[in-house]
N, C-alpha and C positions, 0 to 999 in steps of 0.2 A: 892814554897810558899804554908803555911797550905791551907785546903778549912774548911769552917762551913759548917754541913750538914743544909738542910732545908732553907726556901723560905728567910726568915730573916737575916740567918748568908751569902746567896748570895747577898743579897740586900747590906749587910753592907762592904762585901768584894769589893763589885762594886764601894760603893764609898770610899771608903780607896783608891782604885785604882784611881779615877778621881780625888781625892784631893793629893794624890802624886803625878801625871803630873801634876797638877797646882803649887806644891809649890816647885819642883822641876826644874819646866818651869821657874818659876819667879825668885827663888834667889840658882839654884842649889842642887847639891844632898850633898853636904857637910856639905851647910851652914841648912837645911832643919834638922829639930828634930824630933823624934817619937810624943814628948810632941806635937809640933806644928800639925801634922798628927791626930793626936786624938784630939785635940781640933778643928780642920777643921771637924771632922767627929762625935763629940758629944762624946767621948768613953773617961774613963779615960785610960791611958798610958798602964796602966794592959791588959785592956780589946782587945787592939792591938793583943798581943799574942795571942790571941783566932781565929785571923785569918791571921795574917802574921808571920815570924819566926823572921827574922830579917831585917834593911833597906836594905839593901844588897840584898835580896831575894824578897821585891820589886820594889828594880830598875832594878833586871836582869827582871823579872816576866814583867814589862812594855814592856822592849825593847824587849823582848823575844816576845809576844805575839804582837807585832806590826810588826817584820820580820815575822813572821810565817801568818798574817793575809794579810802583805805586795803580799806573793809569791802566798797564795792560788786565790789573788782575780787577779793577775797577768794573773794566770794559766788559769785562768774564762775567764779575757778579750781574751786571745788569744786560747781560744778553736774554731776549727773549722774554721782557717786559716792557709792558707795553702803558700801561697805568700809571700817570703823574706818582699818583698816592704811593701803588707800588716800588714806580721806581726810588721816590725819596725813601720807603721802607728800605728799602735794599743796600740804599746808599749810607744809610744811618749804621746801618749793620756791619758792611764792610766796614766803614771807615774806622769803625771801634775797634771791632775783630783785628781788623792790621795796625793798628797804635797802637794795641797795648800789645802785641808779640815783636813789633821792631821797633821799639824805645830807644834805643840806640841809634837807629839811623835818623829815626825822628825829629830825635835831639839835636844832631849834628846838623841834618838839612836847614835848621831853623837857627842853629848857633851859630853856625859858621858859616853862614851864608855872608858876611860880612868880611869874609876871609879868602873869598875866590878876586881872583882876575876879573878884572871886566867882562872880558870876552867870554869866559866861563859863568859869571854871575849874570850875564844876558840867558847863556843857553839854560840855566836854571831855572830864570824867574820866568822863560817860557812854560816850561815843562811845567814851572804852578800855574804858569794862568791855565794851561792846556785842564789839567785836572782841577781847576775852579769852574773853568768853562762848563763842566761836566755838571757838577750841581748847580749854575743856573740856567742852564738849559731845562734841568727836571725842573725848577722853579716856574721860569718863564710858559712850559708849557705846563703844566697845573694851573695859572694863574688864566690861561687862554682858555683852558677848559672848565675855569669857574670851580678849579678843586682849592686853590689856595688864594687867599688875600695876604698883598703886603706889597706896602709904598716903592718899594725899589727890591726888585730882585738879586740886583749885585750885593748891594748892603746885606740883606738877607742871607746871602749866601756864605760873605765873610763872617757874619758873626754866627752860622751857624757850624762852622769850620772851626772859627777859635775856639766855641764852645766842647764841641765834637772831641778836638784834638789834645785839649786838657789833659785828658782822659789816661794820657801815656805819664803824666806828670805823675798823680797821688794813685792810680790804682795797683790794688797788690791782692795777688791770688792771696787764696786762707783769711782775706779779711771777713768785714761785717755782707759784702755784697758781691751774690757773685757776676761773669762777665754779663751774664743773660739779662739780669733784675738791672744791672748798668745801663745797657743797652734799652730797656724797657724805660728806665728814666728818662733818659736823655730823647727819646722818640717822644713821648709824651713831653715834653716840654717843646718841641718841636710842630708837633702835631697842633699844639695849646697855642703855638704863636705863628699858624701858617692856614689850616685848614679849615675849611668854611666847614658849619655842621651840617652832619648828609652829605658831605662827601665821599664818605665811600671808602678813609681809612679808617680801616680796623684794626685796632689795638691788639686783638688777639690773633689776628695774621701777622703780628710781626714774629714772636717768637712761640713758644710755649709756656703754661705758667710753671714756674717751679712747684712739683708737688710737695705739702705740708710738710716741715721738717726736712725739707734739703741741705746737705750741706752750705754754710756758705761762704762769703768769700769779698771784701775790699775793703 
């Protein structure tokens, strides 16, 4: 994707970008016009060029920067643990925490993924294997160190992602449940289909409980 030098032509690139995931969120990347894009962002249709190249180049540009923002803030949560148990805890927790606050990029990464270039839809389906990589490796080494059982690590690892990722689909703040008691589910089913007993994850190390009469929430 082109960049505009200077504080203005960033400003205007930023939201070219926030008004593409919404009108892309809403009715798709096909059905979705430049004309419509420029008139979301004030710019006549000309004036687009001046900082995208073409539609194509902002929907790789989205999904692109949302894997690549996905793995580094990954990498952040699980700096400095060192613990199979731990680190799947941590992982469980990020992964929630960022799908339900960027549901929109979520969406698109996985809807239109169908919709990039080759060449673009290559460097994508890196950047997931790169962050699939990530959970089974905690798999593979929990499994070495006798913290977890299960027939195949990679399998284990997709269906514990699909399951994970749900999560940006039906939950809604002010429901019946909120992010935390989510989270506490979702590890617990996890925990139930991965780790040997006496291993050494603790339920109550993942989050805290909600005290009696909390608000709640999904």
């Amino acid at each position: 994707m082109a960049r505009t030098a200077g504080s203005n032509g960033t400003r205007t690139l930023e939201a070219i970008r926030k008004a593409g995931l919404r009108l892309i969120y809403r009715q798709g990347y096909e059905a979705m016009s430049l004309r419509q894009l420029a008139s979301e962002v004030g710019l006549q249709v000309g004036s687009l060029y001046n900082h995208i190249s073409t539609k194509q180049d902002l929907l790789f540009d989205l999904i692109r920067v949302h894997m690549e923002e996905l793995i580094a803030r990954l990498d952040r949560a699980l700096e400095g643990i060192e613990a199979p148990a731990d680190r799947l805890d941590a992982f469980i927790r990020f992964h929630v925490e960022y799908h339900i606050a960027r549901k929109r990029e979520v969406f698109i990464s996985y809807s239109e993924l169908r919709s990039l270039e080759p060449k673009n839809y290559d460097v994508i389906v890196d950047l997931r294997g790169r962050y699939e990589r990530r959970l089974i490796d905690i798999l593979d080494d929990g499994v070495a160190h006798g913290d977890f059982t299960t027939a195949d690590t990679t399998v284990a690892a997709f269906g514990i992602l699909a399951m994970l990722t749900g999560v940006c689909t039906w939950f809604k703040p002010g429901g019946r449940l909120t992010k935390d008691e989510v989270i506490e589910v979702y590890a617990g089913m996890v925990r139930d289909g991965l780790v040997r007993p006496g291993a050494g994850f603790n339920p109550d190390r993942l989050l805290p409980r909600p005290p009696a009469g909390a608000a709640r929430g999904a």
